[in-house]
C-alpha positions in Angstrom: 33.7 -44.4 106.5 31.8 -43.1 110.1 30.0 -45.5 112.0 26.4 -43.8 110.5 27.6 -44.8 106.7 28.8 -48.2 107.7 25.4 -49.2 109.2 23.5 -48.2 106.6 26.1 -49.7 103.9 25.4 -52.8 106.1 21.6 -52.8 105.5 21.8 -52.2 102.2 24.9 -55.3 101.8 22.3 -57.1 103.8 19.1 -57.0 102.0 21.2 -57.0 98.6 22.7 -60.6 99.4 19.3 -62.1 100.9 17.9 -60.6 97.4 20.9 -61.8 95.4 20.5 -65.7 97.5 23.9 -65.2 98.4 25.7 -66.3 101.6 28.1 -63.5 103.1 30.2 -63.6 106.5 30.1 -60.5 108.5 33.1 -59.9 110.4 32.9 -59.6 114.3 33.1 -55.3 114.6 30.2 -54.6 112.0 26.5 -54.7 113.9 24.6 -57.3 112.8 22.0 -56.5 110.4 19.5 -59.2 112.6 17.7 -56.9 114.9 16.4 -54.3 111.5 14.8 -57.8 109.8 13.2 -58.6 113.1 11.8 -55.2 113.9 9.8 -55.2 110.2 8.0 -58.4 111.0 6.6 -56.7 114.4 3.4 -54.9 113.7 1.3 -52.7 115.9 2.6 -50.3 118.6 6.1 -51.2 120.8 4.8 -50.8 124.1 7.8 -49.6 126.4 7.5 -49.7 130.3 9.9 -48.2 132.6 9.6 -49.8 136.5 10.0 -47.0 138.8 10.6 -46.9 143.1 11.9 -44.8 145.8 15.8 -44.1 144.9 15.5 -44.6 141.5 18.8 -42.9 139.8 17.5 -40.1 137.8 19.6 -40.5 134.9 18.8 -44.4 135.1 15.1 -43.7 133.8 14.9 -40.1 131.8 17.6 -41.8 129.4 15.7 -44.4 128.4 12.1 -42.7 128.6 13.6 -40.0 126.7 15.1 -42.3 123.8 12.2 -44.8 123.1 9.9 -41.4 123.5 11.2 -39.6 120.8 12.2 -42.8 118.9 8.6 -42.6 117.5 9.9 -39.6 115.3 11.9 -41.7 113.6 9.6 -44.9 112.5 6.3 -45.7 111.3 5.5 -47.8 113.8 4.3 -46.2 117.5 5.8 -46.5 120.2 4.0 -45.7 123.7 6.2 -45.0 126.7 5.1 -44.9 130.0 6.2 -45.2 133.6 5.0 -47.8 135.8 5.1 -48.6 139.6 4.6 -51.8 141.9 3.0 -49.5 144.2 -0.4 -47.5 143.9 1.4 -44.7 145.1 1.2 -41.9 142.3 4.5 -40.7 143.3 8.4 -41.7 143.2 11.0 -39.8 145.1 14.2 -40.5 143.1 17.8 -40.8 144.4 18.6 -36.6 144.1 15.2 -35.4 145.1 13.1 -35.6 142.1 9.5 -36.4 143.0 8.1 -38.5 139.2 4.4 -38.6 139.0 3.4 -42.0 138.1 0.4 -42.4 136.0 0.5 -46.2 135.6 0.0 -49.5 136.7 2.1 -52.4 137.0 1.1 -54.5 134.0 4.1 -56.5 132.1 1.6 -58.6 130.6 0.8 -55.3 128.2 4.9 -54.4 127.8 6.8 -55.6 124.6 9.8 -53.9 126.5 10.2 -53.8 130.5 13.4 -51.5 131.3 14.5 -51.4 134.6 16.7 -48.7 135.9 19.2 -48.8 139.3 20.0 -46.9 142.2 20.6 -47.0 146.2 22.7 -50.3 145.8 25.7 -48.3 147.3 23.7 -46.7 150.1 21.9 -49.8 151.5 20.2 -47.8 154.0 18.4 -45.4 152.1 15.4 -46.0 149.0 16.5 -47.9 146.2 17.8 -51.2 144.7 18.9 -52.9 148.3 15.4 -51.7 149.9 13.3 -53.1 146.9 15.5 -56.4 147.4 14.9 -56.4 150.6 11.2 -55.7 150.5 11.1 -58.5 147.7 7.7 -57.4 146.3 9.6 -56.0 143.1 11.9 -59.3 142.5 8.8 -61.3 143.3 6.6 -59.4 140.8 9.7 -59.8 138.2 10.3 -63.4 138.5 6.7 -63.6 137.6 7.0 -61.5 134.5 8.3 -63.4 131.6 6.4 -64.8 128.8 6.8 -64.6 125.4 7.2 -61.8 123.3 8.4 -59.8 125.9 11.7 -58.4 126.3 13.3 -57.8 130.2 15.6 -55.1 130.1 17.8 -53.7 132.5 20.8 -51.1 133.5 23.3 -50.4 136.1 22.1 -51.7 139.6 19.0 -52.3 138.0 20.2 -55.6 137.1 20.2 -56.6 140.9 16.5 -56.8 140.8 16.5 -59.2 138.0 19.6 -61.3 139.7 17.3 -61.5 142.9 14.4 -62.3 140.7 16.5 -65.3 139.4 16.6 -63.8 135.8 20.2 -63.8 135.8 21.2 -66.5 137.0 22.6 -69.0 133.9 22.5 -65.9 131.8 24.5 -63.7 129.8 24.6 -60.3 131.6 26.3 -57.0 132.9 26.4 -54.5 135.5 27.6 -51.8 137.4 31.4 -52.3 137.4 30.6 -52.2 141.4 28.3 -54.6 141.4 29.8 -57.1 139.0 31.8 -59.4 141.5 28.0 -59.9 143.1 26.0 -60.7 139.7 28.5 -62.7 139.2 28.6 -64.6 142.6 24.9 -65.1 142.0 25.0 -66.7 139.3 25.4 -64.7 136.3 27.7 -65.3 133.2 29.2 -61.7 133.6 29.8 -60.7 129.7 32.9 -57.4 129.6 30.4 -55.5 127.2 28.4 -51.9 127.6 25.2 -54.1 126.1 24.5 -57.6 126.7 21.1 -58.7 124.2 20.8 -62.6 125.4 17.6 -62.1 123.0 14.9 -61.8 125.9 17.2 -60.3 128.5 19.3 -57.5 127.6 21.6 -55.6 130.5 23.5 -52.9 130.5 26.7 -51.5 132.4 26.5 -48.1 134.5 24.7 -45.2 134.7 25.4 -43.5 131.4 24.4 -46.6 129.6 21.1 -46.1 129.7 21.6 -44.3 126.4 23.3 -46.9 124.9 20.5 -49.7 126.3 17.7 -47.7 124.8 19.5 -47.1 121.4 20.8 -50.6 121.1 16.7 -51.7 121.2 15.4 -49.1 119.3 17.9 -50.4 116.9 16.6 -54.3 117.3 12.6 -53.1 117.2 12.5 -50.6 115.0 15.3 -50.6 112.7 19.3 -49.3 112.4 17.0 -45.9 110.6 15.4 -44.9 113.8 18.6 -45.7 115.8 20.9 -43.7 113.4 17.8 -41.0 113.3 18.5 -40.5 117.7 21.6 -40.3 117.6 21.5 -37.7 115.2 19.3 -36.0 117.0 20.8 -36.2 120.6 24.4 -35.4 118.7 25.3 -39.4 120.5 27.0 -42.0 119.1 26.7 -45.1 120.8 29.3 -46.1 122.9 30.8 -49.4 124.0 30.8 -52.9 123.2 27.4 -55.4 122.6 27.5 -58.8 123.4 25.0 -60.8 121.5 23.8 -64.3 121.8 25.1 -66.6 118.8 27.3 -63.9 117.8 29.6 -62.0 120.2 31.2 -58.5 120.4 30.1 -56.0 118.4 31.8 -53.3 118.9 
């Protein structure tokens, strides 16, 4: 059986128990079917906003723009996707030399979903992670961000800004491998997983797992169907273990 049939055989076990009254243990490998009964009680759009700066790691925000974007093929529900800065500035010059125009404000307080990417952490010098840190009106701005209903997401040295927000600190999390032993040192319970959902925090590992970030919350919003629906569609298969709270490794 592929991974596609065994999540939808998992839905369908799922919703035939609950129906049935029955009581069923899942073993540790198959995903929980949790996040699909939580995305159908949401209603209304699933607001996604992507924090952008100077030295942003390209692949760090198109991966997750690109999945929640064309997520809203694959579900009834809409999903608006949009890029957001600190900074009036309408522009961001990325880590390679891409120049994003940025059309929105700062505004967690309208985000179901905040994704933050990385970059720069290696190159302290130059734009990025280290010169937001540094500047600390981005980790300010974040430590003021929580509230409920809304998710704080993050990937690769992205998670630096939440660590010197203080969002990490006592919490389930991941990295950068490079930047693990210093997540860790500042307080962070550093989880060996490619996802780590600690239900209104969710981190991922390195550059690449962008993809597996975005799917993974599709996945928890809007259902294992629009998940399985991307990676059809990019020709993906998520990679990597999740860590979940009250749960563990799914792998």
């Amino acid at each position: 059986m592929n991974r596609r049939t065994l999540l939808r055989t998992t839905t369908a076990l799922g919703a035939a128990s609950l129906a049935a009254g029955a009581t069923t243990s899942a073993h540790a490998a198959t995903p929980a079917p949790a996040p699909a009964a939580a995305a159908s009680r949401r209603t209304g759009p699933l607001r996604v906003h992507v924090v952008m700066f100077d030295g942003v790691e390209e692949l760090d925000y198109t991966a997750p723009y690109e999945l929640f974007s064309a997520a809203d093929h694959f579900t009834d529900r809409q999903v608006d996707v949009r890029y957001v800065t600190l900074d009036d500035t309408p522009t961001v010059r990325a880590a390679y030399g891409s120049t994003i125009r940025v059309d929105h404000r700062w505004a967690p307080e309208e985000a179901d979903v905040l994704v933050v990417p990385g970059g720069g952490y290696a190159r302290r010098e130059d734009p990025g992670v280290w010169a937001e840190i540094r500047r600390g009106a981005l980790p300010r701005a974040l430590a003021r961000a929580p509230r409920p209903g809304l998710t704080i997401s993050a990937l690769c040295t992205g998670v630096m800004l939440l660590s010197a927000a203080g969002l990490t600190r006592g919490r389930p999390c991941t990295t950068h491998h490079r930047a693990r032993a210093d997540l860790q040192r500042q307080g962070g319970v550093l989880k060996n997983a490619r996802v780590v959902d600690d239900g209104d925090l969710v981190t991922a590992g390195g550059v690449t797992s962008g993809l597996d970030l975005a799917l993974w919350l599709v996945r928890r919003e809007l259902g294992v169907d629009a998940a399985i629906g991307l990676e059809e569609m990019l020709e993906y298969e998520a990679r990597g273990t999740v860590w979940t709270a009250g749960r563990g490794r799914h792998d």
